[in-house]
C-alpha positions as CSV (number, residue, x, y, z in Angstrom):
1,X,-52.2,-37.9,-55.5
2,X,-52.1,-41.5,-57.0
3,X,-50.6,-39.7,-59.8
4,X,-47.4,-38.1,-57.5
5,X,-47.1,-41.5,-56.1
6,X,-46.6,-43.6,-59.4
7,X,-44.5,-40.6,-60.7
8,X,-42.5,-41.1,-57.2
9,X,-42.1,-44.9,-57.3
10,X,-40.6,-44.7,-61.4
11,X,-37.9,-42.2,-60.3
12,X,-37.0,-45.0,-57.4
13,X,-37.1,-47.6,-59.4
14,X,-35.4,-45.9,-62.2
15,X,-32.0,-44.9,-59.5
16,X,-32.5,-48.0,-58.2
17,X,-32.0,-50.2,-61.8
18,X,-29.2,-47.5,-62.7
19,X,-26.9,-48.1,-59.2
20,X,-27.8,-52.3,-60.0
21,X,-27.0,-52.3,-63.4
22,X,-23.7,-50.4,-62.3
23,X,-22.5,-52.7,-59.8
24,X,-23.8,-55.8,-62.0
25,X,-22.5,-55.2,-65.7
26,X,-24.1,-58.9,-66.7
27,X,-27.9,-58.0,-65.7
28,X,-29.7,-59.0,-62.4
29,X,-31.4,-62.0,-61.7
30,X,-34.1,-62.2,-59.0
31,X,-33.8,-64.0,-55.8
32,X,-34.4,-67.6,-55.7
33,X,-37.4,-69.0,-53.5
34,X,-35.0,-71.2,-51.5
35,X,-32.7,-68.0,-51.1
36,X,-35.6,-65.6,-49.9
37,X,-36.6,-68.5,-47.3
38,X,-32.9,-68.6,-46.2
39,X,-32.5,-64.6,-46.0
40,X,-35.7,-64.6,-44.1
41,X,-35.0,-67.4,-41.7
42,X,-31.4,-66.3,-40.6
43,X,-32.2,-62.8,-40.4
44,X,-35.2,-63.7,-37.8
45,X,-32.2,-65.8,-35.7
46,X,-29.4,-63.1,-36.3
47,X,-32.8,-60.8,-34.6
48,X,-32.1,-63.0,-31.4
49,X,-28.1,-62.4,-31.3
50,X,-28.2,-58.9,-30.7
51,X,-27.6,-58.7,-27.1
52,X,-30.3,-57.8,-24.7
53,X,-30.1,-54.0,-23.6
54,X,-28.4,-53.9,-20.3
55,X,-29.4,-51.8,-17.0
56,X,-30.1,-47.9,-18.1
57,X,-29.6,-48.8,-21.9
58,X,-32.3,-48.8,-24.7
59,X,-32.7,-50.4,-28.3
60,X,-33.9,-50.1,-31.3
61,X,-33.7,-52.4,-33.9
62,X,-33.6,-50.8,-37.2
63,X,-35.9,-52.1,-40.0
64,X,-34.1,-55.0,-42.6
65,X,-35.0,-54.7,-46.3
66,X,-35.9,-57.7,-48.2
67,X,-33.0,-59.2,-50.5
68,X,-34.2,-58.3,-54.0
69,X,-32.1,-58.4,-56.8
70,X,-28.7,-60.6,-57.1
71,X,-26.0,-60.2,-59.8
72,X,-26.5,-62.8,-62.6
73,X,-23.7,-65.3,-62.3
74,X,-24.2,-64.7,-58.4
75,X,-23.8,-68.4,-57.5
76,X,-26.6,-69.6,-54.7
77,X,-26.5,-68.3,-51.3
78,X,-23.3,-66.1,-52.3
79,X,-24.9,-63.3,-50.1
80,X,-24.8,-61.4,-46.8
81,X,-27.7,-61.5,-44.5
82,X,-27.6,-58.2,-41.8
83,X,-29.7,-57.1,-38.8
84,X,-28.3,-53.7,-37.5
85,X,-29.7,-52.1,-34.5
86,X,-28.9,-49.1,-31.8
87,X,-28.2,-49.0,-28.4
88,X,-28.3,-46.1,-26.5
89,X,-27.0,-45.6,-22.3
90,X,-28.5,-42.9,-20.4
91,X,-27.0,-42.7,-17.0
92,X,-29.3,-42.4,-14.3
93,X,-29.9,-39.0,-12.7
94,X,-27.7,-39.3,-9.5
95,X,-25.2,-40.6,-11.6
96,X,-25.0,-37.7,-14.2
97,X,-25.2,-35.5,-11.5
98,X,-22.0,-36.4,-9.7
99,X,-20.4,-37.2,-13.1
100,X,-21.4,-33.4,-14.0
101,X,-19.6,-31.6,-10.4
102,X,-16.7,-33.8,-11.1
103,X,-16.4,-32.6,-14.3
104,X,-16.4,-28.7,-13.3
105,X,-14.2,-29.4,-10.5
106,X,-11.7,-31.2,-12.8
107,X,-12.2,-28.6,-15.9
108,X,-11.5,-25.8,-13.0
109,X,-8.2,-27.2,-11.9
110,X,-6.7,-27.6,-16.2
111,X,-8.5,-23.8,-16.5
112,X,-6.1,-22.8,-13.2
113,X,-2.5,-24.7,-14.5
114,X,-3.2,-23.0,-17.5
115,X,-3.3,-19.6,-16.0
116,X,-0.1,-17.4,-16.2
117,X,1.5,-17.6,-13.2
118,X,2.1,-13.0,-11.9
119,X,5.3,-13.2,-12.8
120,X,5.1,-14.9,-16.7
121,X,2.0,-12.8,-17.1
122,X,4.2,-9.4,-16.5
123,X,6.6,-11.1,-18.8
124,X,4.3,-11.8,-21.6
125,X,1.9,-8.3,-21.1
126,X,6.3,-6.7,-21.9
127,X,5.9,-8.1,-25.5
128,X,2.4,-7.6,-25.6
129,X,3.2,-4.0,-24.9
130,X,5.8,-3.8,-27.1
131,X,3.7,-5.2,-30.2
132,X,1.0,-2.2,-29.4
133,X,3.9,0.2,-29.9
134,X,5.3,-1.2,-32.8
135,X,1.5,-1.2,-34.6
136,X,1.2,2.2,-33.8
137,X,4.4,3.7,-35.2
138,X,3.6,1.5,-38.1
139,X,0.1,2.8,-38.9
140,X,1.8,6.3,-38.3
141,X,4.5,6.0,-41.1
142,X,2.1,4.7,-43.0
143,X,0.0,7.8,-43.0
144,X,3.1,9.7,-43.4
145,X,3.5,7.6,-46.4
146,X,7.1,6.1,-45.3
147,X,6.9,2.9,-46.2
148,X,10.4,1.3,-45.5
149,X,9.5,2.7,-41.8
150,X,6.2,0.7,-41.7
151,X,7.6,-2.7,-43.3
152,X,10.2,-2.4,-40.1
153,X,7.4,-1.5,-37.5
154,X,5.2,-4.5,-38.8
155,X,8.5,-6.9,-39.1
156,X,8.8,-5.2,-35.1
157,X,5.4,-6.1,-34.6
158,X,5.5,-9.7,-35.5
159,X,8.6,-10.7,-33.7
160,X,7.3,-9.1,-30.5
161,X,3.9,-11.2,-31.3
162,X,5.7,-14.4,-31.7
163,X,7.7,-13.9,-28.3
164,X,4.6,-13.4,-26.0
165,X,3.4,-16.6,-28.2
166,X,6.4,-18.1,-27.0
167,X,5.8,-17.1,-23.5
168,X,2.3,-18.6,-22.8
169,X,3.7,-22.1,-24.8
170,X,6.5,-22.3,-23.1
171,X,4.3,-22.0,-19.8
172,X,1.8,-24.2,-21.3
173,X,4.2,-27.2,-22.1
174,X,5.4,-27.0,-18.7
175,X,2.1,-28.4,-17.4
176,X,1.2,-30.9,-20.4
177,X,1.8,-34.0,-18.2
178,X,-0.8,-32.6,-15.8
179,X,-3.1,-31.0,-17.9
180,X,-3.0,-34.4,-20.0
181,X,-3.8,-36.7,-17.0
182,X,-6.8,-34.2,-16.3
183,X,-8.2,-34.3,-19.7
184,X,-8.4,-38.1,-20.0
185,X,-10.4,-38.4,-16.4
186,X,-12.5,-35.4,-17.6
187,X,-12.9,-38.3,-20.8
188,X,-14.6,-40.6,-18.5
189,X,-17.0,-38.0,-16.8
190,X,-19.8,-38.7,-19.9
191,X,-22.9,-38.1,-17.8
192,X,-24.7,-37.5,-21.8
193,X,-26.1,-40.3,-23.5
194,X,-23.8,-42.3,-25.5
195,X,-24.9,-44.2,-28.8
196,X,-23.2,-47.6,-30.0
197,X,-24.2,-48.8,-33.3
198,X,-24.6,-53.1,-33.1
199,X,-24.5,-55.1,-36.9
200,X,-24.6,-58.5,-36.9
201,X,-23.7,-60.9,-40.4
202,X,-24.0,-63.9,-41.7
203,X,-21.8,-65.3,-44.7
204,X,-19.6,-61.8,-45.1
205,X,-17.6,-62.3,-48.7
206,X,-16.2,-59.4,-47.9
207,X,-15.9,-58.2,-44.4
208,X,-14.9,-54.6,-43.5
209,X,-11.6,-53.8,-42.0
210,X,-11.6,-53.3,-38.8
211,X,-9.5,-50.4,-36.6
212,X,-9.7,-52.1,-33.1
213,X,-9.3,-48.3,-31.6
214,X,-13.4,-47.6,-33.2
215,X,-14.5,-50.9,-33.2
216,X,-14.8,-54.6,-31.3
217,X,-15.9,-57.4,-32.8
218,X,-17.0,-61.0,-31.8
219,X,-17.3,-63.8,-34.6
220,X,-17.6,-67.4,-35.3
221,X,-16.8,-69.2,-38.4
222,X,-14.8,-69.0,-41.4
223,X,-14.3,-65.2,-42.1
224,X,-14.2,-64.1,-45.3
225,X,-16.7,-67.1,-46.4
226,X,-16.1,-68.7,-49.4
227,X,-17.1,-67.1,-52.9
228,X,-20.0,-69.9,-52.9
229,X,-21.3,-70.8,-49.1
230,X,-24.4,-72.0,-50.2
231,X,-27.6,-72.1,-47.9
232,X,-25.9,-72.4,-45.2
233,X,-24.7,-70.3,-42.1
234,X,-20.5,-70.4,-42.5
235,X,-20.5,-67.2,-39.8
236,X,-21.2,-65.3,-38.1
237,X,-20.0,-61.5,-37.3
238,X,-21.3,-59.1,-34.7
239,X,-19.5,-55.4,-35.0
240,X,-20.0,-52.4,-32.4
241,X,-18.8,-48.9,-33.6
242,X,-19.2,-46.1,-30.8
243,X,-17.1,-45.2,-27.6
244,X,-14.6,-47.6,-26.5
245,X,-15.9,-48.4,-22.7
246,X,-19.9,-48.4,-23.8
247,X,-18.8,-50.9,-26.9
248,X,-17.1,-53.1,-25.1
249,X,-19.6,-53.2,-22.1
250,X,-22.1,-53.8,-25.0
251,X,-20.1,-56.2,-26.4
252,X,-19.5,-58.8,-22.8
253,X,-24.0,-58.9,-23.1
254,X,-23.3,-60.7,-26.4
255,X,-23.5,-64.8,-26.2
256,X,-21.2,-66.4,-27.9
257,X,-22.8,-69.2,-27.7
258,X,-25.7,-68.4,-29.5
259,X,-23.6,-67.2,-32.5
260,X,-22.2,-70.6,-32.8
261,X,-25.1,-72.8,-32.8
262,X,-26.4,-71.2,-35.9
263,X,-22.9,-72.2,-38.0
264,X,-24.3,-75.1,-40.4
């Protein structure tokens, strides 16, 4: 067993030199002792950012690996320091309930505007009709081996296809507005749980891009830090990915206050 281990941990250590000595062409250096203190410090305060879970949400904090290895050349402190964690609403049962008969009843009125009215039906079943007829004459020139006859019955066919296509479109782009306005309360009527995904950073050389439509953000500080922050907290970022009303409900339990008493 001790053997499968030790075979185990050179294969790690092995990818893990390989993707290192990628990223850093000039060779690694290890962490300082003044940077692991730092790393260790602020991540135990960035721990006390992330927001408390509110009514009917949970979290869990995920587990923060150790700095390691730095680039040679890296200058001191020139470093991220991350605590990620994820929050998770679960509405309560009388809640999902009424969320859940809302949503049938609202599904049941888009399933009934987007029902053929008698009289388009008739009109589209005419082509629909029609297309049958034309498949059939077509297979039955094809037996008889005329194929110019069967090219024009399948040509028939489509053009008869496309206009009961046309037909249910036609009908369906006349209730869009209404259909549209039902879909985005049906939106709203999430009675399963919904995740959000919570990352908060200190000293972010290079901070992601943001699309404000998947994401909210609070921060504090100069952002992007310089090349060469030091030991020292320049700012501070806290990012939520995950559906736009949970987020930013997330988001309000965050104190801004807090953030800004660790910038150094």
């Amino acid at each position: 067993m001790k053997r499968v281990f030790s075979g185990l941990a050179m294969i790690f250590a092995g990818l893990f030199s390989t993707h290192v000595f990628a990223d850093c062409p000039e060779g690694v250096r290890k962490e300082t002792p003044q940077e692991a203190a730092f790393y260790q410090k602020v991540q135990g305060q960035l721990g006390e950012i992330l927001p408390e879970a509110p009514a009917n949400w949970t979290m869990t904090r995920n587990p923060s690996p150790p700095l390691g290895w730095l680039c040679k050349g890296t200058p001191e402190g020139s470093f991220a320091v991350k605590v990620t964690a994820k929050y998770t609403y679960r509405p309560p049962k009388a809640e999902a309930d009424r969320m859940m008969a809302e949503g049938r009843k609202v599904q049941a009125e888009i399933n009934a505007l987007e029902t053929l009215p008698p009289e388009v039906a008739k009109e589209r079943q005419v082509w629909i009709g029609k297309t049958s007829e034309a498949i059939r004459a077509a297979r039955q020139a094809d037996q008889e081996g005329n194929k110019a006859l069967a090219k024009e019955k399948y040509a028939e066919r489509d053009g008869y296809s496309r206009k009961a296509n046309e037909v249910r479109t036609k009908h369906l782009a006349s209730v869009k507005p209404q259909v549209d306005a039902l879909r985005a309360k049906l939106a709203t009527l999430n009675y399963a749980p919904q995740g959000v995904s919570v990352e908060v950073s200190v000293n972010e050389t290079y901070p992601e891009k943001l699309d404000p439509a998947y994401v909210s953000e609070v921060a504090v500080g100069k952002v992007p830090d310089p090349r060469s922050p030091g030991l020292k907290v320049q700012s501070v970022r806290v990012i939520l990915k995950g559906p736009t009303a949970k987020r930013e409900e997330l988001r309000s339990a965050v104190q801004k206050a807090k953030m800004e008493r660790l910038l150094e």
